[in-house]
C-alpha positions as CSV (number, residue, x, y, z in Angstrom):
1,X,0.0,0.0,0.0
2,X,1.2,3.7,-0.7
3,X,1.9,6.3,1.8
4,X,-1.4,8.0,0.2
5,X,-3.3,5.1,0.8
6,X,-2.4,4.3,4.7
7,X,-3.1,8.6,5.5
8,X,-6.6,8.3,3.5
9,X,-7.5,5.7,5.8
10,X,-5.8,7.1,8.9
11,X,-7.8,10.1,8.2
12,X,-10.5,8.7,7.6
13,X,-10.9,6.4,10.1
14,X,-10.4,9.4,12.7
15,X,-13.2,11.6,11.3
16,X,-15.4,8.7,11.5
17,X,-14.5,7.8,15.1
18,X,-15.2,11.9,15.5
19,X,-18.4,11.6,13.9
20,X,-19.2,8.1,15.7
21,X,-18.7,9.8,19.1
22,X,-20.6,12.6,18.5
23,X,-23.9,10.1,17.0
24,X,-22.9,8.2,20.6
25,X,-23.9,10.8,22.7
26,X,-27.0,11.9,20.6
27,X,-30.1,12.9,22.2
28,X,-31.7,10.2,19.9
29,X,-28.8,7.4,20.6
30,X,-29.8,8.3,24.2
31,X,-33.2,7.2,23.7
32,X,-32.4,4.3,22.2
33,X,-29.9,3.3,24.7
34,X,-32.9,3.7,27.4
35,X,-35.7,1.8,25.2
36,X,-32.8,-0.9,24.6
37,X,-31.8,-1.1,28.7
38,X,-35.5,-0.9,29.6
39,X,-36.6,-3.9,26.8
40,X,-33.4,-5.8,28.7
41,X,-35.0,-5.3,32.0
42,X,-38.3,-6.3,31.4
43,X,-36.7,-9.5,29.6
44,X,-34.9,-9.9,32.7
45,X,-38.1,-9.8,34.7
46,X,-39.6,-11.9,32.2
47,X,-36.9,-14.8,32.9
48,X,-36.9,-14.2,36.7
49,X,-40.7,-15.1,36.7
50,X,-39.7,-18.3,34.6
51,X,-36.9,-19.2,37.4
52,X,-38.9,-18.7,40.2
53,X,-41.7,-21.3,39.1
54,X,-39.2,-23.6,37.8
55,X,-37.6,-23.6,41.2
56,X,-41.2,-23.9,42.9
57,X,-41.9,-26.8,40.7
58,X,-38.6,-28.7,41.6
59,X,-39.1,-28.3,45.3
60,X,-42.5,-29.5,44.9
61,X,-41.1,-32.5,42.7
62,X,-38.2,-33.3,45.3
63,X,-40.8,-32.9,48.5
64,X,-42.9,-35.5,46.5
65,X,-39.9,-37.6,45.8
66,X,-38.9,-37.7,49.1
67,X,-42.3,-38.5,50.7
68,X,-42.5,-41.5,48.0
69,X,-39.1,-42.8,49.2
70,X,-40.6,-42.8,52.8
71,X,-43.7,-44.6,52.1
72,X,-41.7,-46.9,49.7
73,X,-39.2,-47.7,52.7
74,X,-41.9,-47.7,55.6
75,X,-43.6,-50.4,53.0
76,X,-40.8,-52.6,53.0
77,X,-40.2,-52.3,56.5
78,X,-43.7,-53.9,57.6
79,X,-43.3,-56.7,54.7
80,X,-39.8,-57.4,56.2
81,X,-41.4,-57.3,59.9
82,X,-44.1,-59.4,58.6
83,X,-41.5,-62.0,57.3
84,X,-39.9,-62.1,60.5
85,X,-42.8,-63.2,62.2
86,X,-43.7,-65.4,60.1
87,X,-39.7,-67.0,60.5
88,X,-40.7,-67.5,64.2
89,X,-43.9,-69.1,63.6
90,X,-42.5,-71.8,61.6
C-alpha cells in the first residue's frame, strides 16, 4: 500500500471515530440506549418469573420424591417385619 493510501485511511478512520462519538452521545442514541436497557430489564423480569416457578416446581417434585421414598421404605419395613414373624412361627 502507498503512503497516500495508509493517510486516507488514517484520516478517515479518525473523522469517523469523530463523527461516531458525537452520534454516541445523541439525544436520539440516548433514547435508544434507554428503550434498549428498559426492553433488557423487562426480559430480565420476564426470565426471573420463569426461574422462580421452575424452582417452585422442583421443590414440589423433590418434596414428593422424598415423601415416596418414605412410604416406599416404611412399606418394605412392615413386609420385612411381617416375614420375620412369620420366621418365628415356623
Amino acid at each position: 500500500m502507498s503512503v497516500y493510501t495508509k493517510l486516507a485511511c488514517f484520516v478517515g478512520g479518525t473523522l469517523f471515530g469523530s463523527f461516531g462519538v458525537k452520534l454516541l452521545s445523541s439525544r436520539d442514541a440516548k433514547k435508544a440506549y434507554i428503550h434498549a436497557t428498559a426492553a433488557g430489564l423487562r426480559v430480565k423480569d420476564s426470565v426471573m418469573g420463569t426461574v422462580t416457578s421452575v424452582q417452585e416446581n422442583a421443590a414440589d417434585i423433590l418434596a414428593s420424591a422424598k415423601e415416596l421414598n418414605e412410604d416406599r421404605a416404611a412399606q418394605e419395613a412392615e413386609k420385612a417385619a411381617a416375614a420375620h414373624l412369620e420366621n418365628e412361627e415356623a
